[in-house]
C-alpha positions as CSV (number, residue, x, y, z in Angstrom):
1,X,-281.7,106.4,63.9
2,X,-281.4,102.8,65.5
3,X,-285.5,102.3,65.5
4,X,-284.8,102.6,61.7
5,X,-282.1,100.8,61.1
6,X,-283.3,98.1,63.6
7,X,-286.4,97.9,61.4
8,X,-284.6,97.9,58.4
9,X,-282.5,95.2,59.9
10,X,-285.5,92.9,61.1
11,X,-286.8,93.3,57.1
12,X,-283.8,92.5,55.9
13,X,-283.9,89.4,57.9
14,X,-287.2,88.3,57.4
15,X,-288.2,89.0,54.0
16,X,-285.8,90.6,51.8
17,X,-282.6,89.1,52.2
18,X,-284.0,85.8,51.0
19,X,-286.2,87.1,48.3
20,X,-282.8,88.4,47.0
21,X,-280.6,85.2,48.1
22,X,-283.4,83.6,45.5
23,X,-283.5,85.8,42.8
24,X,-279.4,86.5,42.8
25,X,-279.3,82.3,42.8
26,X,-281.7,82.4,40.0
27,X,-280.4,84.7,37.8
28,X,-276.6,84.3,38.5
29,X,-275.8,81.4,40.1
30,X,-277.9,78.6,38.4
31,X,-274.6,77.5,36.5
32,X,-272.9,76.6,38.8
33,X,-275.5,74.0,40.1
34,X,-273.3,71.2,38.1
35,X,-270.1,71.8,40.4
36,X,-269.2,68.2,42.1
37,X,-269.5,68.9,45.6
38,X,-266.5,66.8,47.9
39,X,-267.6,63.6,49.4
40,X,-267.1,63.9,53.5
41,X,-267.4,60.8,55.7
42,X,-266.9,62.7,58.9
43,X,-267.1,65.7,60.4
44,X,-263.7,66.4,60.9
45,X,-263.5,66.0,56.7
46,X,-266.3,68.1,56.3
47,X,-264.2,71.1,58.2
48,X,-261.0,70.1,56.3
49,X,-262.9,70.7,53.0
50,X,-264.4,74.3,54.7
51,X,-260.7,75.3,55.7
52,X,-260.3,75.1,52.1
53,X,-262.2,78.1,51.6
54,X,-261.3,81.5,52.5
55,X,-263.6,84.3,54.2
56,X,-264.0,86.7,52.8
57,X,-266.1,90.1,53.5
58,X,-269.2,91.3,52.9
59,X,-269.8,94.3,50.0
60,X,-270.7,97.9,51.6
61,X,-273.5,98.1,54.2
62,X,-274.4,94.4,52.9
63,X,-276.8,95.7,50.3
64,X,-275.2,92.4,48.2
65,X,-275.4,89.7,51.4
66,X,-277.2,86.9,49.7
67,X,-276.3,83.1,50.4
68,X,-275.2,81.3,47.4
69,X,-275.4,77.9,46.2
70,X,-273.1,76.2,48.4
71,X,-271.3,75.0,44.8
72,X,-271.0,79.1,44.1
73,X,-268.4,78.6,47.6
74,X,-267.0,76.0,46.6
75,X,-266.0,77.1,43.1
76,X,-264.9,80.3,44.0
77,X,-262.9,78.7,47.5
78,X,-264.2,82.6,48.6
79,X,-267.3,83.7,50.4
80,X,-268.6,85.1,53.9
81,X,-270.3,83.3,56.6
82,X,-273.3,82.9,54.8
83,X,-271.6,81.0,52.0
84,X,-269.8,79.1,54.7
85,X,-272.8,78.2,56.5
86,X,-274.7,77.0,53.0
87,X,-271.4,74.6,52.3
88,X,-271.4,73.4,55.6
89,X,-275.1,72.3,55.5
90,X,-275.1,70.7,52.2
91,X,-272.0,68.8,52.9
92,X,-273.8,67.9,56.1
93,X,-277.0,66.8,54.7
94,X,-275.0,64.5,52.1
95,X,-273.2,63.0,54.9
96,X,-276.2,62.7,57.2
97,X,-279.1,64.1,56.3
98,X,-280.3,63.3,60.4
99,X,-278.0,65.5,61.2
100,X,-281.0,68.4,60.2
101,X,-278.5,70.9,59.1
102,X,-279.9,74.8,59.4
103,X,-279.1,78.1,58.7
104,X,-279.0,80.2,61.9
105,X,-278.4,84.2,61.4
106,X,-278.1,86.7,64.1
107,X,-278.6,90.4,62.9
108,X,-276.5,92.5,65.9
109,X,-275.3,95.6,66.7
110,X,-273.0,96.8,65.0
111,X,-274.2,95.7,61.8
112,X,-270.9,93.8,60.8
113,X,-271.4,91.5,63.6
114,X,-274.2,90.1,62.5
115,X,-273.4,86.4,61.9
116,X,-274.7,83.1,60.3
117,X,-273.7,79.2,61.2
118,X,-274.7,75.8,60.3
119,X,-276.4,74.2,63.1
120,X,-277.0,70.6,63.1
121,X,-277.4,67.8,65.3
122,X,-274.5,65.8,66.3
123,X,-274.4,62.5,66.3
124,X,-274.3,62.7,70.8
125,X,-278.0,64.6,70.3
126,X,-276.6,68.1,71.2
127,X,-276.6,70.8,68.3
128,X,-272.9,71.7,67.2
129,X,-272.1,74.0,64.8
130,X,-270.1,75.2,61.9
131,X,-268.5,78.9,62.5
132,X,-267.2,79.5,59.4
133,X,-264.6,76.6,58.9
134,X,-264.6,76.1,62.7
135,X,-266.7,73.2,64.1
136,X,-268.0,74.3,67.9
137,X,-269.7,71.9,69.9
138,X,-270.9,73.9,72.8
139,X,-273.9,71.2,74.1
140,X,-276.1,73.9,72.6
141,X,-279.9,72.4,72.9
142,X,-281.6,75.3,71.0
143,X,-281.3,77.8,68.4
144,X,-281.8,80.3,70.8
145,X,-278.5,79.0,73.0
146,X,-276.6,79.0,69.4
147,X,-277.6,82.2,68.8
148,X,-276.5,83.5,72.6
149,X,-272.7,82.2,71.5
150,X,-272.5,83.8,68.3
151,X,-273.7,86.9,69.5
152,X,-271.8,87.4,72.7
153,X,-269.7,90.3,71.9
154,X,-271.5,92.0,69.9
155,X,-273.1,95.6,71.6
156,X,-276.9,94.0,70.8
157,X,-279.0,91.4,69.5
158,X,-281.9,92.6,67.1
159,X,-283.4,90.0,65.3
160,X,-282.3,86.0,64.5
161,X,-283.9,83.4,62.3
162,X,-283.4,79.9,61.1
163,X,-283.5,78.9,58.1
164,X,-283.8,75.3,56.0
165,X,-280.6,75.5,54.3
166,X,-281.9,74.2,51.0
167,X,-285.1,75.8,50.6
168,X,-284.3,79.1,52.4
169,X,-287.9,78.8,54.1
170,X,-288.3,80.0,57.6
171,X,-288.5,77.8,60.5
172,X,-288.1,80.1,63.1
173,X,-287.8,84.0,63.5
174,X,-287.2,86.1,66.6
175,X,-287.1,89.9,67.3
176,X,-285.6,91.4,70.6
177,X,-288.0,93.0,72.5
178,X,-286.7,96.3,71.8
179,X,-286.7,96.1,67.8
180,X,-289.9,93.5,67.2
């Protein structure tokens, strides 16, 4: 049963979750494109606006996980980590788009741990990164090292990507050895 769901799970990852994230945006979420997004001239302001938002979970077996338009968070003041993460970035990239704000997921076992973050580039040249409404700066020099801290209690790692936070496109994608 794991080979399957692990397989599922790398899919899922790869290809269909952002095929959906694109086609959920497009067909429900394009309204909300308008929303003014807040004006952050620091990172400590761009967590205070994220603390404004609250988590919330995930629909069953996250058949629904899709990231939103970061306005679709911000509107609502509800989402997961995904919608988190998608704030985060934007709010980032208007702030300082050097910075190179990214989506990082980890797909873990058990399924609920899996787990996405903004990653960026602090201003010091390490990669920090938003946890939700949490900023971590852990001196983090790759996505691989971000993805070893936000998947340290989970039972196993199977699959983690990054993402461009605006686009959705891939920029990197990784399978454990067991599941790839």
């Amino acid at each position: 049963m794991s080979s399957v769901l692990d397989w599922f799970l790398v899919w899922w990852l790869r290809t269909g979750r952002y095929r959906w994230s694109w086609l959920r945006r497009r067909l429900f979420e394009r309204k909300y494109l308008s929303t003014v997004l807040p004006t952050a001239g620091s990172l400590e302001e761009i967590e205070a606006c994220l603390r404004q938002v609250t988590w919330t979970m995930d629909g069953p077996l996250h058949l629904f996980d899709c990231i939103s338009y970061p306005q679709v968070t911000w509107t609502k003041k509800k989402d997961d980590c995904d919608g988190f993460a998608s704030l985060a970035a934007e709010l980032l990239h208007r702030w300082n788009p050097n910075c190179n704000p990214v989506l990082v997921t980890a797909m873990l076992h058990p399924v609920q741990a899996s787990h996405t973050v903004c990653a960026f580039v602090a201003p010091q040249g390490s990669l920090c990164i938003f946890d939700n409404y949490s900023l971590r700066c852990e001196n983090c020099q790759t996505y691989g090292e971000v993805v070893a801290k936000i998947s340290q209690h989970a039972q196993r790692l199977v699959c983690w990507d990054v993402r461009n936070a605006t686009t959705l496109d891939m920029i990197e994608f990784h399978g454990s050895s067991s599941s790839a």
